[in-house]
N, C-alpha and C positions, 0 to 999 in steps of 0.2 A: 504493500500500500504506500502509496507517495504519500510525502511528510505534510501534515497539513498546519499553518501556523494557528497562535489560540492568541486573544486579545490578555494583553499584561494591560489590566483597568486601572493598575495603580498612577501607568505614565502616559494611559489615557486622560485619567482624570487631571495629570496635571500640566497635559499640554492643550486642555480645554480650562484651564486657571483655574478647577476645583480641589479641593481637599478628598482626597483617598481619605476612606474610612475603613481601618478593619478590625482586628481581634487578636489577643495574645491565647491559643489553643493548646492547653497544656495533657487533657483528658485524652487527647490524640484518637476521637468517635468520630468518623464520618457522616454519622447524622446530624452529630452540631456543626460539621463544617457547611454541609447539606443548609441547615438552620438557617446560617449566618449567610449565604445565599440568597435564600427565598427572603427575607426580611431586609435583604438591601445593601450589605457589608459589601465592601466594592474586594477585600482581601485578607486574609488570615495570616496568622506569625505560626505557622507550626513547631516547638520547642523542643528543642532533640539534647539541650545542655542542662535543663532542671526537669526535666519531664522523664518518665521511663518509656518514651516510645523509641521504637528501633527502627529499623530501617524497613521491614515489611511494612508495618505500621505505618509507616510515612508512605508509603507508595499506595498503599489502599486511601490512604486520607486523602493523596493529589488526585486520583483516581472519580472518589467522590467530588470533588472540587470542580473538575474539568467538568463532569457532566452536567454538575448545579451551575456552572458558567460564572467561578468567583476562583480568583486570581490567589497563588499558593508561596508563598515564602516560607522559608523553613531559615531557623535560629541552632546551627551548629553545635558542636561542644566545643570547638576549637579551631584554628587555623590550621588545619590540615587538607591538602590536597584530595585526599583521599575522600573524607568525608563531603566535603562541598562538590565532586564530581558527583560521590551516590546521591546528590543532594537534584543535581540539572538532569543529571538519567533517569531518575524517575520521573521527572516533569516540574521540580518548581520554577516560577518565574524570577525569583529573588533567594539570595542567599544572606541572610545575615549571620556575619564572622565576630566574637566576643573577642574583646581583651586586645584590638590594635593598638599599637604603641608608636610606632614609627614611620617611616616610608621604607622600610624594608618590609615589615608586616605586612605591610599592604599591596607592598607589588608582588608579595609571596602569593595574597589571596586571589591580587588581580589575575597571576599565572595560571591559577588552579582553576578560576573559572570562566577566563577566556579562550577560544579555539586558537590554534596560529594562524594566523600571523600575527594578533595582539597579545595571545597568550599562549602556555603548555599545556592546557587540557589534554590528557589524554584521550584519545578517541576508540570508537567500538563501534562495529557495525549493526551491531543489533540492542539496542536501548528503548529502551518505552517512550522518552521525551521524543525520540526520533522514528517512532510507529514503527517501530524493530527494522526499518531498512533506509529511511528517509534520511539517513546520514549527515549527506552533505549541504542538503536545502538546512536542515535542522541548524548544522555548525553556521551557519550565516545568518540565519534569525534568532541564536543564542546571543551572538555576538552584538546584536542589537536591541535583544529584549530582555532577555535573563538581568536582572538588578544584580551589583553587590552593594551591599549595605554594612559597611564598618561600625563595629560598636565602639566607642574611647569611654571607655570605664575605668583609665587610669590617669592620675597624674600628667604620666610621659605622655599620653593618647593628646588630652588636651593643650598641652604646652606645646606638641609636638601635629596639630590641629593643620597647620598649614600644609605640611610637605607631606602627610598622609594623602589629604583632599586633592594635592596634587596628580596624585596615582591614578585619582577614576577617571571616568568617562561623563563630561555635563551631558544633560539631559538621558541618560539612562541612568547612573548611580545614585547612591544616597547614602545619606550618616547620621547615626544615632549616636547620642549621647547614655549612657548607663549611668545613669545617677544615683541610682542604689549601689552599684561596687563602689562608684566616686565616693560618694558617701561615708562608705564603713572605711574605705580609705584612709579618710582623712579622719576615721577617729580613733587611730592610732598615732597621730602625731601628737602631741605636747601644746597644750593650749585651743585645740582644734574640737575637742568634745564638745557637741549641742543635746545628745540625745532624740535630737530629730531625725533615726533612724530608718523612716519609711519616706519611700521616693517622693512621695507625695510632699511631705512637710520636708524635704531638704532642697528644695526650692528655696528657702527661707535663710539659707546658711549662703552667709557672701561668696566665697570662694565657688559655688554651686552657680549662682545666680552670673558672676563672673565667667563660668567657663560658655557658659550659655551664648552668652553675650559678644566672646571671642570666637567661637565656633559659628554660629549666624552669622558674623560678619565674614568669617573668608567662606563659607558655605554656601554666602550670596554673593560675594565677588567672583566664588570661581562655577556656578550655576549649580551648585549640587543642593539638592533640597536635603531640610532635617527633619528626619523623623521621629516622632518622640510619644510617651503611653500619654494616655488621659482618663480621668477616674470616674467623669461626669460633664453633662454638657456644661456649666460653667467656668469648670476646667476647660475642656475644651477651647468654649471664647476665650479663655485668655491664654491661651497655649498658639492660638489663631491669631491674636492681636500680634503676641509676641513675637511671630514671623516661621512656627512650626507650618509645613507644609506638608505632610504624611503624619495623620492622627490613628493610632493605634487603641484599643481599651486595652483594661490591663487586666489580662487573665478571666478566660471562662469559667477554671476552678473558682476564683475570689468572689466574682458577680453570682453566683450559685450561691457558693456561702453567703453569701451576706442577703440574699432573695431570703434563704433558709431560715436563717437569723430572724429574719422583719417576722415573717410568717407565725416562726412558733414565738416571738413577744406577743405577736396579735392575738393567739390564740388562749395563750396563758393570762393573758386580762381578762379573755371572759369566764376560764374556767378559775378565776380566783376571787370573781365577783360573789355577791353575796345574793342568795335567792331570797327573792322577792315574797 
């Protein structure tokens, strides 16, 4: 069967100047990717570095994905070649790699997941992404569709912000910001402890708010959009004022819990009411 290409909505949406919206999918079920689909989710984070999904798992989840017509990123354990190719052979559109530090780091990942002549991918003639034979059309619409998505979750990552963002590709690539490793980073240094340990409230801690502010700025000098989680539409508006252009939720495990949470307070107020 000849290689048929599939729409990446995330760089549709943002070459029509909208905001991608997707999902951080840690539960790694096909029906919720399915879900997040039918309800309108332009893309999903599928998480292979805190999640216990494996690599079958991940191929049934882009599997489901392709068919509900919603766009598949997968969140690595690591910079390794190896893993971000099992990552484009099954079918994701985007790869996001943890814990970039450098521009070595990054033209490591940029090797691994571009074809030659931009990159080392190794190649196989029979892959899923490439409808087991579509090879060569495939390597030439990877090379223009497939995202990498840098995470800088460290110190080095964010200081070292420029000559990373250098390595992609504008208008295909993108770069996250990991504000929760940033975080706990910094509260081992001396004088740096807030206890504002959740991503959410270390927004609030300057050096956070700073790195933000430096990465935006070469992120939009050099065209590469930031992606970043949000916790609630108000989050959101202000994730959006502040120049985030790929808005992610954070975790379908966390939004469950916390649906669970509301549910049984509600329930336990009325079985603690007093009868009438």
């Amino acid at each position: 069967m000849a290689f048929r290409p599939k729409e990446n909505r995330i760089l549709t949406a943002l070459k029509k100047g909208k905001i991608p919206l997707g999902m951080q999918v840690y539960t790694g079920n096909p029906s919720i990717i399915e879900i997040l689909a039918y309800t309108g989710f332009d893309f999903y984070m599928l998480d292979m570095e805190h999640s216990r999904v494996n690599p079958e798992t991940m191929e049934h989840c882009i599997r489901a994905a392709d068919a509900a017509g919603i766009t598949t990123m997968v969140r690595v354990t690591e910079n390794n070649p190896s893993l971000i190719r099992h990552a484009i052979e099954a079918g994701a559109q985007g790869v996001i790699v943890p814990h970039i530090e450098n521009a070595e780091d990054a033209r490591k990942a940029v090797d691994a997941i571009r074809y030659p002549p931009e990159g080392k991918c190794g190649t196989c003639g029979s892959i899923r992404s490439a409808y087991w034979g579509g090879l060569r059309d495939y390597m030439e619409y990877s090379n223009k569709n497939v995202m990498l998505i840098p995470l800088l979750e460290d110190k080095n990552g964010i200081e070292n912000s420029e000559e990373i963002l250098a390595q992609l590709k504008p208008g295909l690539d993108a770069v996250g910001i990991g504000r929760g490793d940033l975080l706990h980073s910094l509260q081992t240094e001396p004088g740096q402890e807030t206890g504002a340990r959740h991503p959410k409230r270390g927004m609030q801690h300057p050096y956070i708010k700073e790195a933000y502010e430096k990465v935006l700025a070469i992120a939009n000098k050099a065209g590469i959009p930031l992606i970043d989680n949000v916790f609630g539409p108000e989050d959101a508006k202000s994730q959006v004022e502040m120049g985030i252009k790929i808005l992610i939720y954070f975790i379908d495990q966390q939004l469950f819990y916390n649906l669970c949470l509301e549910k049984v307070r509600e329930v336990k107020k009325l079985r603690t009411r007093s009868p009438k």
